[in-house]
C-alpha positions, 0 to 999 in steps of 0.5 A: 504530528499534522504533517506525519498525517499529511505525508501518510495519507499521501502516500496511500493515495498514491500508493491506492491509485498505482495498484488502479494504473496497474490493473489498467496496464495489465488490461491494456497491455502496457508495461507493468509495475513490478510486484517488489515495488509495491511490496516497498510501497507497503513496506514504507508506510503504503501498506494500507493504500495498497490494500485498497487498491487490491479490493477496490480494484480487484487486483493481486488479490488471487497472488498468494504473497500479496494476500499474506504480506501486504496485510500484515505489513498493514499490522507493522505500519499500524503498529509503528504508527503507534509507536510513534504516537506513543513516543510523541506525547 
């Protein structure tokens, strides 16, 4: 179980730190990360570290799909996150 934690917190923060190094592409002008990989991203347990990241770093936040898909993918992770607790004990 310590693992699993291990691995999602990583997973975030890279996830978090991917949405700054976008934002610093867009500002720089420098080729940018493509939205569906981020929605992967969320889809694969990162839904929180990008959420983060868009507040934080104030990034996608106007794109109407990622302000409606990557909060409720959030709710699928959490939600299979607790499954999973559930089955483990």
């Amino acid at each position: 179980m310590i693992i699993w934690i291990a691995v999602y917190v990583i997973w975030n923060t890279i996830a978090f730190f991917r949405m700054g190094a976008d934002k610093n592409y867009a500002k720089t002008g420098r080729a940018r990360i493509p939205e569906r990989t981020f929605f992967l991203w969320a889809a694969l347990f990162g839904a929180a570290g990008i959420w983060g990241g868009m507040l934080f770093f104030r990034h996608k936040t106007r794109h109407r799909s990622f302000r409606i898909a990557i909060p409720a993918l959030l709710a699928l992770n959490i939600g299979l996150l607790a499954v999973q607790l559930v089955s483990f004990y």
